[in-house]
DOVOLUM-946479 format. One record per residue (C-alpha): residue in one letter; y, z, x; residue number from 1. Coordinates in steps of 0.25 Angstrom, whole numbers, plus 5000, padded with zeros to 4 digits. Last residue first. Layout:
BEGIN
+------+-------+------+------+-----+
: code : north :   up : east : pos :
+------+-------+------+------+-----+
:    A :     Y :    Z :    X : NUM :
...
+------+-------+------+------+-----+
//
This chain:
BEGIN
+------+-------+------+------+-----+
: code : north :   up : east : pos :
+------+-------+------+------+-----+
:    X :  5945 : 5120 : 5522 :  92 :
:    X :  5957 : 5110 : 5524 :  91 :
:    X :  5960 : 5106 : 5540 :  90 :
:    X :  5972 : 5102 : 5545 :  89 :
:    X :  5970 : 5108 : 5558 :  88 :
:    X :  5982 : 5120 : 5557 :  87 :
:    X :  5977 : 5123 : 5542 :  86 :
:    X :  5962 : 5123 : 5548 :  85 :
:    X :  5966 : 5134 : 5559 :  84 :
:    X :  5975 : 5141 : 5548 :  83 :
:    X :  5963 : 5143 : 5537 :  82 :
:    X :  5953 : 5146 : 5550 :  81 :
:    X :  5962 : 5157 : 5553 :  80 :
:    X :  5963 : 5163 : 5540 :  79 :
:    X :  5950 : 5162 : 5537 :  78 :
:    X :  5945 : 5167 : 5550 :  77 :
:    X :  5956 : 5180 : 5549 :  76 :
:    X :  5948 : 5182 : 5535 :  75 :
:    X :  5934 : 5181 : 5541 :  74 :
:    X :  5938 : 5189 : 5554 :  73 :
:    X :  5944 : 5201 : 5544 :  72 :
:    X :  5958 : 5207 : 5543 :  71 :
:    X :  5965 : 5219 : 5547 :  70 :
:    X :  5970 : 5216 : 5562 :  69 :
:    X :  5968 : 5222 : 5575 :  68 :
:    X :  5953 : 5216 : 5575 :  67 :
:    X :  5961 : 5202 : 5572 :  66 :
:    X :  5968 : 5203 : 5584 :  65 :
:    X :  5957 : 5204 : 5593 :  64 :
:    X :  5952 : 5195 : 5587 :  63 :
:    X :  5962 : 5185 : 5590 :  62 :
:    X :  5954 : 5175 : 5598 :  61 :
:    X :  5940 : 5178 : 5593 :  60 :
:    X :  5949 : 5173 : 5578 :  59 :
:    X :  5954 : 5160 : 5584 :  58 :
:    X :  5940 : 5157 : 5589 :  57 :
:    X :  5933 : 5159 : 5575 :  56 :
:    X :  5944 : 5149 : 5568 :  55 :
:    X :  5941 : 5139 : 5578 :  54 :
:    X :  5928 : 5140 : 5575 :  53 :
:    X :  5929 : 5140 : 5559 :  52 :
:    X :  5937 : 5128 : 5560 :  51 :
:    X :  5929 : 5120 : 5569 :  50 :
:    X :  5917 : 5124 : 5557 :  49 :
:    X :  5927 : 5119 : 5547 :  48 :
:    X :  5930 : 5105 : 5554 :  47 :
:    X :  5911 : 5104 : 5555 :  46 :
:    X :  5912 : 5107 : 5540 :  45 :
:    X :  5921 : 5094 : 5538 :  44 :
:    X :  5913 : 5087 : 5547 :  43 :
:    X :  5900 : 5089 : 5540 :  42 :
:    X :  5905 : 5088 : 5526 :  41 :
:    X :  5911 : 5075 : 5532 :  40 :
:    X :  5896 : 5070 : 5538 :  39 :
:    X :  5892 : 5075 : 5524 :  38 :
:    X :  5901 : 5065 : 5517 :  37 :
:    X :  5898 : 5053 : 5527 :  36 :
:    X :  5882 : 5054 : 5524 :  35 :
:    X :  5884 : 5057 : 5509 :  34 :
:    X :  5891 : 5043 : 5510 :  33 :
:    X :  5882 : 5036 : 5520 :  32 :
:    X :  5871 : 5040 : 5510 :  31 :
:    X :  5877 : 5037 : 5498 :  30 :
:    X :  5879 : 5021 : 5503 :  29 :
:    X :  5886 : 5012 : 5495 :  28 :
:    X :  5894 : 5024 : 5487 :  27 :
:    X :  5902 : 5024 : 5475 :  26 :
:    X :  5910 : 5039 : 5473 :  25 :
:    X :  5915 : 5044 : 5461 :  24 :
:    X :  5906 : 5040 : 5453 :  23 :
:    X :  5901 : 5053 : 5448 :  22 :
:    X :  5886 : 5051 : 5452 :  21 :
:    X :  5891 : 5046 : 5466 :  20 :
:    X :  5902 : 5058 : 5469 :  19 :
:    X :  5890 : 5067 : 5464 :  18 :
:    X :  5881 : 5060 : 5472 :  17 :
:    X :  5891 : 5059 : 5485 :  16 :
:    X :  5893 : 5073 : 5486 :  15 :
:    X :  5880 : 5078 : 5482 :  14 :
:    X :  5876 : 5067 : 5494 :  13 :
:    X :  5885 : 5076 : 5503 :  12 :
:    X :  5882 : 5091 : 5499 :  11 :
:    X :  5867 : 5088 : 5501 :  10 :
:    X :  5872 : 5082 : 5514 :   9 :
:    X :  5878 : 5094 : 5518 :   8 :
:    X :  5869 : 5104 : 5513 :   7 :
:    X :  5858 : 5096 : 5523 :   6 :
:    X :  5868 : 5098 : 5535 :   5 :
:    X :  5869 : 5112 : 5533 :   4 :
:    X :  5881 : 5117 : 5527 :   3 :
:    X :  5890 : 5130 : 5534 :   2 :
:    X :  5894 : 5122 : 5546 :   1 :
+------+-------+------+------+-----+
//
C-alpha cells in the first residue's frame, strides 16, 4: 500500500468536509462516515496490491522470455497488470 493509515484518514475526513461544506452530503454521524470511506480506500488499495503481485509472478514465470525480448520489466508489468485487471473486472 503506498498510503499510510494516517494519509488515509486525513484523505477521508477531507472527503467528507468538503462533501459537507458543499452540501452535497448530510451526515448523522461524520465519524462512522470518514470511518466507512477510508475502510474503502483501504480495500480498494489492498485489490491493487493483489493486482501488482499477481502481475510479479506472471512476469518470474516468463522471464526468460522477456530477457530475449526488447522491452522493459516496468512496461511488460503495466501491460500485464492492465490485462489481469481487464480479465478480473477491476478499473485502476
Amino acid at each position: 500500500m503506498r498510503l499510510t493509515a494516517d494519509e488515509i484518514q486525513f484523505i477521508s475526513r477531507k472527503i467528507v468536509k468538503t462533501l459537507v461544506s458543499a452540501e452535497r452530503l448530510e451526515v448523522d454521524d461524520e465519524a462512522r462516515v470518514v470511518e466507512g470511506i477510508a475502510r474503502t480506500i483501504v480495500d480498494e488499495l489492498a485489490v491493487e496490491d493483489r493486482l501488482n503481485d499477481e502481475a510479479r509472478e506472471v512476469l518470474a514465470q516468463h522471464m526468460g522470455q522477456m530477457e530475449r525480448s526488447d522491452i522493459t520489466y516496468s512496461e511488460m508489468f503495466r501491460k500485464v497488470k492492465r490485462e489481469l485487471a481487464k480479465k478480473k473486472g477491476i478499473v485502476l
